[in-house]
N, C-alpha and C positions, 0 to 999 in steps of 0.2 A: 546891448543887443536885446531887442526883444524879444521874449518866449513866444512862441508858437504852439495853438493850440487846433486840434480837431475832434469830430465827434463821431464814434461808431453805434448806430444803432442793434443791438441785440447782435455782438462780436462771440457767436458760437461758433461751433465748426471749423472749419479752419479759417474763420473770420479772429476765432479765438491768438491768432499769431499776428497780427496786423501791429498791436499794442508794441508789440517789441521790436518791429520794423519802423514805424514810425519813430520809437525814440531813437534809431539809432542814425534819425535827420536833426535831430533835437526837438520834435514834438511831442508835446504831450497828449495825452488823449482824457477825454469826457466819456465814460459811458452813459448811452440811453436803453432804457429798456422799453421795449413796445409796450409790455405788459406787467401789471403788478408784481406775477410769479415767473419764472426763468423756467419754462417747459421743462420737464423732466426726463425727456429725453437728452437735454443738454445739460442735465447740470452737473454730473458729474465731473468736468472737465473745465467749470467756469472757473476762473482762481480772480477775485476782487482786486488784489494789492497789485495787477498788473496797470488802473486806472488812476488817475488822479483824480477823478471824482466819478460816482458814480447818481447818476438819475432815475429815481424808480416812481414810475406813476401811481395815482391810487387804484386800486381795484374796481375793474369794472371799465375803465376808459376807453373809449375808443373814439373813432372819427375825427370830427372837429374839435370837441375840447379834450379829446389826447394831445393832438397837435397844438393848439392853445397851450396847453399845459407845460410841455417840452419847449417852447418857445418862451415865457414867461421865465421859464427856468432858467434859460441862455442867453435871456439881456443882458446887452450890457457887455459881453463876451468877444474878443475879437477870435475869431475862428477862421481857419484857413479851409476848412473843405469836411463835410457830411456823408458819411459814407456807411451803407451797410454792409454788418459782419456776415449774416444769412438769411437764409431767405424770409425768415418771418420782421426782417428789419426791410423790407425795399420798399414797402409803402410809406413808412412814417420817414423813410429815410429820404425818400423821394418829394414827400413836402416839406422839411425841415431844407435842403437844401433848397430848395424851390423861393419859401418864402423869406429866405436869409440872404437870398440872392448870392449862394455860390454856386459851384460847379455843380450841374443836375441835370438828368432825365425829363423834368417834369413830372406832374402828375395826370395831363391829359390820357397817358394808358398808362397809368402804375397799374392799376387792377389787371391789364391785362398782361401785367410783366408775372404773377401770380397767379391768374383764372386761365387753365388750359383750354378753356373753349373760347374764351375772348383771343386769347393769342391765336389761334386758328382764325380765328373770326378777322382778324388784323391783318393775318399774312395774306388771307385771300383777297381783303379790301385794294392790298398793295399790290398783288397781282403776282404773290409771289405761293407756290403750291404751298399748299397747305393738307393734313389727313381731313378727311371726312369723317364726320361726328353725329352726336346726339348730345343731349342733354338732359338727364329724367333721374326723378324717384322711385321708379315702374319697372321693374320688371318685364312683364309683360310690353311697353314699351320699346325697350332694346331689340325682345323677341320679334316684335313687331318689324322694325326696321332693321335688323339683319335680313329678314326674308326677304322685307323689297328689296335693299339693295344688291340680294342671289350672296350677299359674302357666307363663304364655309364657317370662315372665324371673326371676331374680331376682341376688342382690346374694353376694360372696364376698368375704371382708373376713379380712383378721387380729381376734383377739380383740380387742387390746390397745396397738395400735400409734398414730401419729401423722402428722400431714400427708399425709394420704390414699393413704396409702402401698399401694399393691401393692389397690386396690379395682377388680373385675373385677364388671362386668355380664355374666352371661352366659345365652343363650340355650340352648343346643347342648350334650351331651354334651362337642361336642371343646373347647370353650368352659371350662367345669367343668373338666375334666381339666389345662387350661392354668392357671387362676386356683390348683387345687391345689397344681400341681408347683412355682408359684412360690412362692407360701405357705406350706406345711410344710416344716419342717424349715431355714428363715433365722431368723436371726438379726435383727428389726427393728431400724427405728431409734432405739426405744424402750431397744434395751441387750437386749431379752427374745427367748428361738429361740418360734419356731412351733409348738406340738405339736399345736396344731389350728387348723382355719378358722372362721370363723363365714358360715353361708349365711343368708338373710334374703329376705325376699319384698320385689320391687321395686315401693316404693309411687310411684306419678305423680303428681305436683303438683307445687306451691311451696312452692321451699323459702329459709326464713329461717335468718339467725345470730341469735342473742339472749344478750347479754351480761347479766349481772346481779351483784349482791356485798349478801349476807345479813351479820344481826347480830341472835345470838342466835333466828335463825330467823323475822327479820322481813327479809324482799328486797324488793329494790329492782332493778327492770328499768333497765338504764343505754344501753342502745341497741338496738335492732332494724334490720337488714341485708336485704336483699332478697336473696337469690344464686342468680344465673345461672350456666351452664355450658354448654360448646358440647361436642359429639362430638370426640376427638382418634384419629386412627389408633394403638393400640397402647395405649388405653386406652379405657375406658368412658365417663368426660367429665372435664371440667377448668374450676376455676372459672376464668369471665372478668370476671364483673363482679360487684359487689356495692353496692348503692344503698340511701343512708341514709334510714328514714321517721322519721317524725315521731311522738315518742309520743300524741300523739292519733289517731293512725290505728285505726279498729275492727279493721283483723289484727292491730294491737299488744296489746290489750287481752286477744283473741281468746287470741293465743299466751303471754300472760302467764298466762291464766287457767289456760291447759294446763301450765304451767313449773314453775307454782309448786307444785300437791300433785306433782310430778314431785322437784325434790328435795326434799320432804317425805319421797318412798317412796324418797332414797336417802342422807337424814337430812343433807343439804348445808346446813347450817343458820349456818357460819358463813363468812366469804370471799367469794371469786369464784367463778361459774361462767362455762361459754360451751358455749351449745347450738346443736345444729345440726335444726333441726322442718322437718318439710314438712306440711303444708297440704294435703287431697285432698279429695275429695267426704264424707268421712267426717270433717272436722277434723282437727287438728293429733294429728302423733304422731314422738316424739322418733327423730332419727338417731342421734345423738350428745351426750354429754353429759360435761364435766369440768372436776372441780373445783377447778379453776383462772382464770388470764389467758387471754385469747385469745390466741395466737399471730399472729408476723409482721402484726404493726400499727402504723401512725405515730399515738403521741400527739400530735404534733403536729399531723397533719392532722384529729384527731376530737377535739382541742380547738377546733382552729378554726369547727368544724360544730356543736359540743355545751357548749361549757364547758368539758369534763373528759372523760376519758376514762378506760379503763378500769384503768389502771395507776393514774391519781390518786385515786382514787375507791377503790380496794379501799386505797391504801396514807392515805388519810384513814379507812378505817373501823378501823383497827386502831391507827394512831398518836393520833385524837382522837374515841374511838369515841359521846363524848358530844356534842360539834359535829356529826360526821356523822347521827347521825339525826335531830335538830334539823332540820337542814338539809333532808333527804332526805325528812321525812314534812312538812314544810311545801312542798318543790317539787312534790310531787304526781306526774301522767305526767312524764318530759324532751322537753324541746321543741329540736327543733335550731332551730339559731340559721342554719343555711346547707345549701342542698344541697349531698352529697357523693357523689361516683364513689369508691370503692375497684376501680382495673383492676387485673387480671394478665395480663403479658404471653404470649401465648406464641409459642413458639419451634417451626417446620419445621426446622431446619437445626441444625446443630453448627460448632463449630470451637472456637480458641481467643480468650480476648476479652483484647484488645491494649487499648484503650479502649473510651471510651463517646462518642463524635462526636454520636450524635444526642440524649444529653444536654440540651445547650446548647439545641438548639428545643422540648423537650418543657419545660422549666424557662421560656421565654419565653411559651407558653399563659398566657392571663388566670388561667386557674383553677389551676394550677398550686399545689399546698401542700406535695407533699412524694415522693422519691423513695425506696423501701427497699427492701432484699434483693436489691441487683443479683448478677450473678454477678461475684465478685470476678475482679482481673485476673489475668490468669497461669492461670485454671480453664478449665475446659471446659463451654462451653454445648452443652446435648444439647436434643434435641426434646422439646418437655412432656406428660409425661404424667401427673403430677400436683405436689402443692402445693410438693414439697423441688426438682422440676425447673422449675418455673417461673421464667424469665430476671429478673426484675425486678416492682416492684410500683409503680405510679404512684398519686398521690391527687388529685385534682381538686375543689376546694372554692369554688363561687360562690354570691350572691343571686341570680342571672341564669340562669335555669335554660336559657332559649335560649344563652345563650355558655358555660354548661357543657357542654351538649350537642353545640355546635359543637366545643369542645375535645377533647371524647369520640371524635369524629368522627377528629378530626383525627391524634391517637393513634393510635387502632388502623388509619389507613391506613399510620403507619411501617411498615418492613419492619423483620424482627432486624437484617439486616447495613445497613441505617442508622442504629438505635440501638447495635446493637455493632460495634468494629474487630474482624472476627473473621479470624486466621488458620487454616490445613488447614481450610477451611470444607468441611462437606461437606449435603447437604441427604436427608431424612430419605425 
């Protein structure tokens, strides 16, 4: 029989689980790295000996002879399918599969599967609503064009970035002027500097996550998320909760129907995605969109809820691509099997965390499925102000939606310095 091999470019995040899904089809896996160094914001968590080989470029590569170089490397290679682990992998992942002639996106919009103003730019070419934007280094700029457009508020984001990083609601000139100074000219956590912001009109409603993983440009919606977020001092808001619906629900259908010519206009045709839509008086219109896993998620708590989750389900469509639609066009909507809380905690206070004390009663809750992304020991917990400062990530999985609820309950009256030993505590 012969070995089976595939290749994950920059497998962080929860791309980081793929390695051990795949072998348990009997494939092996190649690591590539985009880049010479493994961002630091991921490395904590990369572990080598999960790859059978790993590919690291020289320092400095980018573009064509990145691409040149990874391909050079993988002659010769019989490979079943290229696939990115996150999001700083969908561009090189997207020509590597491309020019190897396996299962791919393209690269005619990979850029715009990562430039949130090109993705806008796309949805509107397709006719499909898109926010209203800007694109500048300026300050004065944004100033500028919130007043024509009469908006109260609106939204100041990096292009290209990850985990909610550096996203500023702002009102006010002096407001604007702050979200800038932060934003140009850093270095993300993406690995990429800043040469400009993206402004965006701040649209009001609900807003959903909506996971999905396509084949051959036939998708399949694999979960829908409710997401809340509360006001935090020193940011604009921070998700707290996130509640699992049911795919029979008419917002599921509602958002599906918007989703789907959505990566049509940005050719997302093979893999995962995970969008981020809000819901206003006007229907659904896309925040975020990538062509990828979702980040910082227990499969194990959304198997519990679903069957499968989003890491089994993208690495079933590429390991047994004819079992999975078999499967997936006779299951019809997904039905969860259990209500779910997806909490993040957050944090007033800082210090350092010695342990986890409060632990042990958060794991004793009935509902109780799964614990992830705490702040490792020996780090420093800071106050949250968005998704990479978030202390901890709890999951709550019951049939009993009254003693989920109570559980819920009972969570969020912890305090941090009950769930963490925190030493130099100091509060925010």
């Amino acid at each position: 029989m012969n070995e089976r091999h595939c290749v994950i470019v920059d497998a962080f995040s929860t791309g980081r689980y793929l390695p051990e899904e795949f072998k348990r089809y009997g494939i092996k896996t190649a690591h590539v790295l985009s880049a010479a160094q493994i961002p630091p914001f991921y490395r904590p968590h990369f572990n080598a000996d999960l790859y059978h080989e790993i590919i690291r470029p020289r320092e400095c590569m980018a573009g064509e002879e990145l691409v040149e170089y990874h391909l050079e490397a993988l002659r010769g290679r019989e490979l079943e399918f290229v696939v990115a682990g996150c999001e700083t992998g969908v561009e090189l992942a997207d020509s590597l599969s491309e020019r190897l002639g396996l299962p791919s996106n393209g690269t005619a919009l990979s850029a715009a599967r990562r430039d949130k103003s090109l993705m806008s730019e796309a949805l509107t070419s397709a006719g499909a609503r898109s926010i209203r934007q800007v694109v500048s280094n300026s300050a004065e700029d944004f100033t500028s064009w919130m007043l024509q457009e009469g908006f109260d508020e609106i939204v100041i984001k990096p292009l290209n970035s990850t985990g909610t990083e550096d996203v500023f609601f702002c009102s006010t000139s002096a407001d604007i002027q702050r979200a800038v100074s932060a934003i140009v000219g850093k270095t993300n956590r993406a690995g990429a500097l800043n040469h400009f912001a993206l402004g965006q009109e701040k649209i009001n409603g609900h807003q959903y996550t909506v996971n999905a993983v396509s084949i051959d440009g036939d998708t399949f919606i694999t979960e829908v998320w409710t997401y809340h977020t509360v006001p935090v001092e020193g940011a604009g808001s921070v998700c707290s909760l996130e509640r699992l619906l049911d795919g029979t629900e008419p917002v599921v259908k509602e958002l599906s129907d918007y989703l789907m010519p959505a990566l049509q206009a940005l050719e997302i045709v093979n893999g995962p995605a995970h969008a981020e839509i809000i819901v206003d008086h006007k229907g659904p219109v896309l925040v975020d969109l990538g062509a990828r896993l979702q980040g910082t998620m227990s499969g194990k708590a959304r198997t519990m809820a679903l069957g499968h989750n989003h890491v089994t389900l993208m690495a079933w469509r590429y390991a047994d691509p004819v079992g999975f639609v078999e499967y997936m066009r006779q299951r019809g909507p997904y039905r969860r099997r259990a209500h779910a809380l997806c909490v993040s905690l957050i944090s007033d206070v800082s210090g350092v965390v010695g342990g986890y004390p409060g632990l042990e009663t958060i794991r004793k809750l009935p509902s109780f499925a799964d614990a992830i992304a705490f702040v490792p020991i020996g780090q420093d917990l800071v106050p949250t102000t968005d998704l990479a400062s978030t202390p901890g990530i709890v999951y709550l999985v019951n049939n009993d939606l009254t003693q989920l609820e109570g559980d819920y309950r009972r969570l969020r009256a912890m305090r941090m310095d009950q769930v963490f030993d925190l030493t130099n505590q100091g509060h925010d």
